[in-house]
N, CA, C and O atoms as a printed pandas DataFrame, in Angstrom:
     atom_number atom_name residue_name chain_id  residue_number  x_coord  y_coord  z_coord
0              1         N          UNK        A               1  -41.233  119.608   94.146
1              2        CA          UNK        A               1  -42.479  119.825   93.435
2              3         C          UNK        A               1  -42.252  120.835   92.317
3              4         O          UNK        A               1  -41.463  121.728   92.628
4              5         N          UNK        A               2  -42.804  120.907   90.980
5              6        CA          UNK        A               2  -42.446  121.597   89.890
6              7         C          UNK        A               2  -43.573  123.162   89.946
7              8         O          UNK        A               2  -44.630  123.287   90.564
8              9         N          UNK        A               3  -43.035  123.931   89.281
9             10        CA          UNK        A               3  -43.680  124.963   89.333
10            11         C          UNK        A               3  -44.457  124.834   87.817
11            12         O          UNK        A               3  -43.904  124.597   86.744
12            13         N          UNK        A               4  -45.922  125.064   88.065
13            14        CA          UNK        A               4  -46.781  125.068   86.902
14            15         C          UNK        A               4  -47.069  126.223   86.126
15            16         O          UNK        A               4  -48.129  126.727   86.495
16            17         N          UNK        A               5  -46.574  126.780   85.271
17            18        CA          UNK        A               5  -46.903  128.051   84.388
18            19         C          UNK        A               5  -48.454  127.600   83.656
19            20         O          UNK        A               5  -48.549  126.399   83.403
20            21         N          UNK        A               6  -49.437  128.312   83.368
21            22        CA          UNK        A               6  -49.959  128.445   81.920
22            23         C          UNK        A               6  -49.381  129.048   80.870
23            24         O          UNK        A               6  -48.946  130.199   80.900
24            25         N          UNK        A               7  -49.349  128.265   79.857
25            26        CA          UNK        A               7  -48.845  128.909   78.359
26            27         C          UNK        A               7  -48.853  130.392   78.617
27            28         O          UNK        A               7  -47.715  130.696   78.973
28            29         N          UNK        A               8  -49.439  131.182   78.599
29            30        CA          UNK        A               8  -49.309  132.316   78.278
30            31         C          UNK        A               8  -48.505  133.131   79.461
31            32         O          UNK        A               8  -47.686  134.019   79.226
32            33         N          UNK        A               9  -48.814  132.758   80.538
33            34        CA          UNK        A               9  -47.639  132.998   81.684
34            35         C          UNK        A               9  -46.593  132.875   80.873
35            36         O          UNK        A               9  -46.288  133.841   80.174
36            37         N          UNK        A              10  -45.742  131.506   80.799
37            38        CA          UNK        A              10  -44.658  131.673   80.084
38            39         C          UNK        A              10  -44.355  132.331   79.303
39            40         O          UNK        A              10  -43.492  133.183   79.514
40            41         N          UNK        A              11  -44.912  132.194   78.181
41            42        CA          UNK        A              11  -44.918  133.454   77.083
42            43         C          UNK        A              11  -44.571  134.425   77.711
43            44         O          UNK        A              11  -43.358  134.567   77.863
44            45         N          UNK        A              12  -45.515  135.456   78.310
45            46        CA          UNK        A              12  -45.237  136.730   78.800
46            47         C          UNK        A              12  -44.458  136.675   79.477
47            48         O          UNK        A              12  -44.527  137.817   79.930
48            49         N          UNK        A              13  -43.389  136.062   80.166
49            50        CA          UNK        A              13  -42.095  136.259   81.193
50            51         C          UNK        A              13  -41.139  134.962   80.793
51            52         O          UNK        A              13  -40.446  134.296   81.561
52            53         N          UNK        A              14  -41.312  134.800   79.338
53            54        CA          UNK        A              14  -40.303  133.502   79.007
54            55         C          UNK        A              14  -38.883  133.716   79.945
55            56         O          UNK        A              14  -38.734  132.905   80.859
56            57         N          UNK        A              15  -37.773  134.830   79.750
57            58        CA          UNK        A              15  -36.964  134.701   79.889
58            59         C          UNK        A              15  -36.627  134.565   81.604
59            60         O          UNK        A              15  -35.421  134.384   81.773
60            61         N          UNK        A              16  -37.259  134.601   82.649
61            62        CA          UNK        A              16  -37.449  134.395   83.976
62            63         C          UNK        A              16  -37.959  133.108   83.985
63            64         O          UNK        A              16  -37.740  132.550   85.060
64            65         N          UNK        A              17  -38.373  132.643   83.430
65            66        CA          UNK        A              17  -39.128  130.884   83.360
66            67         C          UNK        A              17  -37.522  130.064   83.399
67            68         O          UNK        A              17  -37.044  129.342   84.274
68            69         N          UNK        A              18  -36.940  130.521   82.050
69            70        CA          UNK        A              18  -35.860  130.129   81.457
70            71         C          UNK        A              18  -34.624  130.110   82.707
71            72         O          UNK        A              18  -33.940  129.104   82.899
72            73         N          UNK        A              19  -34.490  131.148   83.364
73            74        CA          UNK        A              19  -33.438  131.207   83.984
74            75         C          UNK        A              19  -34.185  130.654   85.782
75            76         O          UNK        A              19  -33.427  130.578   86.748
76            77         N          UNK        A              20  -35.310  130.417   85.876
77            78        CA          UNK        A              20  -35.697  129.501   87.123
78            79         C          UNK        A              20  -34.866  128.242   86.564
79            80         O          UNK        A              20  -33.902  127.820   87.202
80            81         N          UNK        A              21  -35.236  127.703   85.450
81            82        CA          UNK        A              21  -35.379  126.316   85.246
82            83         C          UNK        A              21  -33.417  126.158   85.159
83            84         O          UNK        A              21  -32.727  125.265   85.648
84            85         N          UNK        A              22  -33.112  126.992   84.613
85            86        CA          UNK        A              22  -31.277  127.063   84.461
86            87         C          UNK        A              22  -30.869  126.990   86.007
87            88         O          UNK        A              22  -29.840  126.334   86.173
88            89         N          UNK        A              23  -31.585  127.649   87.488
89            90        CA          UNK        A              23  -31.489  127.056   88.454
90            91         C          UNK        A              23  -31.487  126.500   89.120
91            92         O          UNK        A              23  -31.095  126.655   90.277
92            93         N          UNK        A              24  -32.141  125.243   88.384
93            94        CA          UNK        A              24  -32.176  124.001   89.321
94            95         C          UNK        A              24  -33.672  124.002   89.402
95            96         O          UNK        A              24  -33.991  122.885   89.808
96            97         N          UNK        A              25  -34.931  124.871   89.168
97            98        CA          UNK        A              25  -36.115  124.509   89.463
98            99         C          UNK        A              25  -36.953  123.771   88.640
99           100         O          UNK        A              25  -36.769  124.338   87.563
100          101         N          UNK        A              26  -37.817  122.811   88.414
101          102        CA          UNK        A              26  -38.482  121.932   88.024
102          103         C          UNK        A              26  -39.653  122.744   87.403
103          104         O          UNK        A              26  -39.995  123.599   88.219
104          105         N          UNK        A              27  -40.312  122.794   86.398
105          106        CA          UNK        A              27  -40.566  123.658   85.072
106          107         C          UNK        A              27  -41.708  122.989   84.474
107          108         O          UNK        A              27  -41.640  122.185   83.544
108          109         N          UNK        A              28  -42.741  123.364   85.057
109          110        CA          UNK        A              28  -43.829  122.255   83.628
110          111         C          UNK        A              28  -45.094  123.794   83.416
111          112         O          UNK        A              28  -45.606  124.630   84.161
112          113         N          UNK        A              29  -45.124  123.359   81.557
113          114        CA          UNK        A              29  -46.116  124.541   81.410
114          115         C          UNK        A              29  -47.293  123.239   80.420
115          116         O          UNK        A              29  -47.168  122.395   79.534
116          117         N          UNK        A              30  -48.319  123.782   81.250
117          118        CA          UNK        A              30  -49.688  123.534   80.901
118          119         C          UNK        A              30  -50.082  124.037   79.931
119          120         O          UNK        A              30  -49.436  124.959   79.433
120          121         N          UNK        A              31  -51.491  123.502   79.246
121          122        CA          UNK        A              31  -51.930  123.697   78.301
122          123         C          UNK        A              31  -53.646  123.056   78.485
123          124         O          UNK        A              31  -53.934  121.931   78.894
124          125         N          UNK        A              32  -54.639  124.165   78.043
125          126        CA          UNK        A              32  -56.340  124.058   79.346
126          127         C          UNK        A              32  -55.824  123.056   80.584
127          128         O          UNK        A              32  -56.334  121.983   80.908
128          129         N          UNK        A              33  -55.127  123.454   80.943
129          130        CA          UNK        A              33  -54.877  122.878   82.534
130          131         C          UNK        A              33  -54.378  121.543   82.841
131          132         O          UNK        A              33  -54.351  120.863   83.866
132          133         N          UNK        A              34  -53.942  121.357   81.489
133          134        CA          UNK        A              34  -53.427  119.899   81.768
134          135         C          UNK        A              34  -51.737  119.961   81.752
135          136         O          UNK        A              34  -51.469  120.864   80.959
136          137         N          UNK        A              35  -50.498  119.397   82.278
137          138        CA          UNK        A              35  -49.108  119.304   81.866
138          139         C          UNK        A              35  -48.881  119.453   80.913
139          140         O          UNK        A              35  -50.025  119.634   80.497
140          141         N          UNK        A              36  -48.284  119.545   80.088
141          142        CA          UNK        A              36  -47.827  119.682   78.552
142          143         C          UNK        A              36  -46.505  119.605   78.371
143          144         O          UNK        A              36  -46.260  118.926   77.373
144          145         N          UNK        A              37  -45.548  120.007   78.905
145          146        CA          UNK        A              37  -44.627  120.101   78.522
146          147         C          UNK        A              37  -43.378  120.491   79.941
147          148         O          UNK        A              37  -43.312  121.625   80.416
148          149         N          UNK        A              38  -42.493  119.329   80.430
149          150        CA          UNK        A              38  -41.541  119.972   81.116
150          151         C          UNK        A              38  -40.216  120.825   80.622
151          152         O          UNK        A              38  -39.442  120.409   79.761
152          153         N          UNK        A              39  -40.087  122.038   81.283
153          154        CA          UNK        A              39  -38.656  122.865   81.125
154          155         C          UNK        A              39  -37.334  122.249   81.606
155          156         O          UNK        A              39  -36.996  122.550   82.751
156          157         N          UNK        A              40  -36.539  121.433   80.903
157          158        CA          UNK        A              40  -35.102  121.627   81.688
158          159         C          UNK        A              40  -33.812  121.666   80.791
159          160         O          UNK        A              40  -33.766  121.378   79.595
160          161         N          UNK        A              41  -32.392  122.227   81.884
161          162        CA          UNK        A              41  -31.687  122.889   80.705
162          163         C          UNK        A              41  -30.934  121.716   80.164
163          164         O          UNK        A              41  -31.134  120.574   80.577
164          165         N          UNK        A              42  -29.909  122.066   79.070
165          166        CA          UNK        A              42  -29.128  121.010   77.927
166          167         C          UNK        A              42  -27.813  121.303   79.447
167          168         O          UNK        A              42  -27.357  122.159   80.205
168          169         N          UNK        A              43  -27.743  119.640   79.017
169          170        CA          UNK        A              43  -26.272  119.635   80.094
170          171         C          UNK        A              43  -25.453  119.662   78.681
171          172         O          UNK        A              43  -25.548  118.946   77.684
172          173         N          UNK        A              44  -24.693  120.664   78.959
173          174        CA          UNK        A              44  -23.386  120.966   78.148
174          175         C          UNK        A              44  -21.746  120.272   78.882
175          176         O          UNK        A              44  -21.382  120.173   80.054
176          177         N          UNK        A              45  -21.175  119.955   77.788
177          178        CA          UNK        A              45  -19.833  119.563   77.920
178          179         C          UNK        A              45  -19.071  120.634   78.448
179          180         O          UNK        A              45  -19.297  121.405   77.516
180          181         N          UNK        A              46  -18.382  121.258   79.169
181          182        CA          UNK        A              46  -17.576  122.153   79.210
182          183         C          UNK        A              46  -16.547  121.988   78.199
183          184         O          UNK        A              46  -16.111  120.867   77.939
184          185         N          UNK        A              47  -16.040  123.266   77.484
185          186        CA          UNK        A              47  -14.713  122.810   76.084
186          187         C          UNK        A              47  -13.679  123.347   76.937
187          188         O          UNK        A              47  -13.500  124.390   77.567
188          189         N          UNK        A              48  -12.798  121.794   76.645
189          190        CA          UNK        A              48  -11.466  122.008   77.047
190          191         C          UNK        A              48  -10.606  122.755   76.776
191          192         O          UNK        A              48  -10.144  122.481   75.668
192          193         N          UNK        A              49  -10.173  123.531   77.205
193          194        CA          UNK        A              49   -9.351  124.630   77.765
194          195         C          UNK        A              49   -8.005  124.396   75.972
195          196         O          UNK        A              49   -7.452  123.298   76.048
196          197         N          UNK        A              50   -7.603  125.127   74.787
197          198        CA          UNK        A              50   -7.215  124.882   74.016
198          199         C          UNK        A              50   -5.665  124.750   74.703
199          200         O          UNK        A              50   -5.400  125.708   75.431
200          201         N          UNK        A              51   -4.857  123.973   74.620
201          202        CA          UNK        A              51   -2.987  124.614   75.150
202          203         C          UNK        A              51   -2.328  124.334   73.603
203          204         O          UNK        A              51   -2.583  123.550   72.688
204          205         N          UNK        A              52   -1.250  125.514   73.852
205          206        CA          UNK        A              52   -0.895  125.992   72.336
206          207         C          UNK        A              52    0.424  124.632   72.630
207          208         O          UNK        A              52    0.763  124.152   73.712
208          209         N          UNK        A              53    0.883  124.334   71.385
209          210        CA          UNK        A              53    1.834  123.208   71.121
210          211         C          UNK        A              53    1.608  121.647   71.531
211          212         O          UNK        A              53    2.354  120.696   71.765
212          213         N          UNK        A              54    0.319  121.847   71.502
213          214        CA          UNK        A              54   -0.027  119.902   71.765
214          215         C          UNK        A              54    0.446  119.265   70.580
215          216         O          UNK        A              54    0.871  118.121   70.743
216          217         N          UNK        A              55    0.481  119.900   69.016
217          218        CA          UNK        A              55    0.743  119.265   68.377
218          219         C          UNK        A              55    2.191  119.054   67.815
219          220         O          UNK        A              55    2.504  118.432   66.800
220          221         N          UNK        A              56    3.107  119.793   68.812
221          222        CA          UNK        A              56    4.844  120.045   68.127
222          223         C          UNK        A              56    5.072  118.882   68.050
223          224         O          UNK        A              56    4.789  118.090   68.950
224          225         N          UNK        A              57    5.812  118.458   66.595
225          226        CA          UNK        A              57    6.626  117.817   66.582
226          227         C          UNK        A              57    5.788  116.285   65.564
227          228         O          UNK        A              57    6.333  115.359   64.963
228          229         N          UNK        A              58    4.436  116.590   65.747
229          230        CA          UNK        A              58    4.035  115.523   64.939
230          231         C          UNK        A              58    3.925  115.830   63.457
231          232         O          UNK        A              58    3.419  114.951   62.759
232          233         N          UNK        A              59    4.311  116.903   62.903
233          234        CA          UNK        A              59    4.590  116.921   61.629
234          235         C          UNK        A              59    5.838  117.268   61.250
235          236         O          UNK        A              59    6.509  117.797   62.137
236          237         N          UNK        A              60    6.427  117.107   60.036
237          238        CA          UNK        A              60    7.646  117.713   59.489
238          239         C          UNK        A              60    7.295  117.871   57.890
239          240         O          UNK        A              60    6.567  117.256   57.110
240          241         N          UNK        A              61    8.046  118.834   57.808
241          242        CA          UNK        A              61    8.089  119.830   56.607
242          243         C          UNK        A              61    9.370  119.912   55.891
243          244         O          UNK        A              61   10.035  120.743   56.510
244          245         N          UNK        A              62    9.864  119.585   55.166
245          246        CA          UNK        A              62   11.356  119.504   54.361
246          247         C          UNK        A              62   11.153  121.325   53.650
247          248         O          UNK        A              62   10.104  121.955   53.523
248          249         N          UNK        A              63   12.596  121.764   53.296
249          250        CA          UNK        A              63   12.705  123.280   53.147
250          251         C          UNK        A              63   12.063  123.593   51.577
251          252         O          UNK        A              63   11.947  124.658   50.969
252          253         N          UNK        A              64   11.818  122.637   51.320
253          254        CA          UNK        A              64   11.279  122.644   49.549
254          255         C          UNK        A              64    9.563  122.811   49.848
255          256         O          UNK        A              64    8.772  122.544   48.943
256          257         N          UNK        A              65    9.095  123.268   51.171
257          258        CA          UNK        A              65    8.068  123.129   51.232
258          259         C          UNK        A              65    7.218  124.660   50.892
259          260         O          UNK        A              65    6.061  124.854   50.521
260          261         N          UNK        A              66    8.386  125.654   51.210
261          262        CA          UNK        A              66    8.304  126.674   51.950
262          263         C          UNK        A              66    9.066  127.283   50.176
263          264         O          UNK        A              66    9.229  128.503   50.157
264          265         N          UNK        A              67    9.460  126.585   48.925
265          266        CA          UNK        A              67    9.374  127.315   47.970
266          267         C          UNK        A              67    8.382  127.944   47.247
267          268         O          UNK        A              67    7.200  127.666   47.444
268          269         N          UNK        A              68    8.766  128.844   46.349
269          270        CA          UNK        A              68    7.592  129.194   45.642
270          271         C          UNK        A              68    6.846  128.420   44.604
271          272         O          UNK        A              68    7.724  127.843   43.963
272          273         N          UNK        A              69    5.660  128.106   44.100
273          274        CA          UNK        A              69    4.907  127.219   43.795
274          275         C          UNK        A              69    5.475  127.412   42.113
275          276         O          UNK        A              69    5.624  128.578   41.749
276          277         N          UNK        A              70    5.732  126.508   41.289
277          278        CA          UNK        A              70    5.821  126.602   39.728
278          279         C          UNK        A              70    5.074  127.515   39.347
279          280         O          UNK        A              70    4.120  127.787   40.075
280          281         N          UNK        A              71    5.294  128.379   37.922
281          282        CA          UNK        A              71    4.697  128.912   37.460
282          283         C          UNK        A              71    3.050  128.482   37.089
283          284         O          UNK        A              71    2.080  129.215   37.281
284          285         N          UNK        A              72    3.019  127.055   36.492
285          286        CA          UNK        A              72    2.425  126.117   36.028
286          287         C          UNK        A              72    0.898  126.084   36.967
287          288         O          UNK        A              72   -0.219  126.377   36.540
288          289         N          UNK        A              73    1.263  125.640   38.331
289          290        CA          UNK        A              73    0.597  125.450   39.351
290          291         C          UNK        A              73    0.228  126.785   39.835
291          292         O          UNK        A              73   -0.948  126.643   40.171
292          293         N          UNK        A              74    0.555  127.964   40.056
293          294        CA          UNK        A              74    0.764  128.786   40.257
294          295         C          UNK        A              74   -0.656  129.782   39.666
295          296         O          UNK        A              74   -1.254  130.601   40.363
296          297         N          UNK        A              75   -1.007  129.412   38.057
297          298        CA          UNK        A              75   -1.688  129.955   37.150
298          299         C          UNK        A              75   -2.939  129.047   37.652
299          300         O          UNK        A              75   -4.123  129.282   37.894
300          301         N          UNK        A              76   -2.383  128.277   37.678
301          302        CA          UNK        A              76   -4.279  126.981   38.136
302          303         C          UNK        A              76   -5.254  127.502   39.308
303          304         O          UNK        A              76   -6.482  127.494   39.391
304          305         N          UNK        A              77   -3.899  128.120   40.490
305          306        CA          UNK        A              77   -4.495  128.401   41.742
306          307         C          UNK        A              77   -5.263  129.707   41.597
307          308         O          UNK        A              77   -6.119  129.869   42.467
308          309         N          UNK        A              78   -5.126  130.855   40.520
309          310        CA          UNK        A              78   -5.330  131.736   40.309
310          311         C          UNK        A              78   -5.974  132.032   39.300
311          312         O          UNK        A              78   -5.893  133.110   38.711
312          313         N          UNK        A              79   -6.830  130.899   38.935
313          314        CA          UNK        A              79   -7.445  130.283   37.878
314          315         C          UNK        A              79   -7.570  131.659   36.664
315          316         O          UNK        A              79   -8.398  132.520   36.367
316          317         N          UNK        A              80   -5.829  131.109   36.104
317          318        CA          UNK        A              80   -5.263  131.872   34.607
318          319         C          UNK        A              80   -5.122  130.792   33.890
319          320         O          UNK        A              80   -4.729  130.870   32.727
């Protein structure tokens, strides 16, 4: 069975409303006494855990990569 707030209940103790309803409790706030509106939380994805070197090896870089840029190009990036 859901727990019924009036608007202004909620209001005045939003953040205890918020963390009932983050527990599993069923959440409806009224409005002149009628339902209005049920509380429940966003199911979130959990983010996968990052692991360093998933990507070794799928790129390559030749040693001309790692020179210094032309003068030419050089002035553009540094907009001279």
């Amino acid at each position: 069975m859901a727990t019924v707030f009036k608007v202004d209940e909620a209001q005045a103790d939003l953040s205890a409303v918020i963390d009932r309803a983050l527990a599993g409790e069923d959440i409806v706030i009224a409005r002149a006494g009628e339902p209005a509106v049920k509380l429940v939380p966003i199911a979130v994805q959990p983010r996968r855990k990052r692991v360093p070197g998933t990507m070794k090896g799928m790129f390559a870089f030749d040693d001309s990569f790692f020179d210094p840029l032309p003068e030419e190009e050089l002035r553009a990036w540094e907009g001279r």
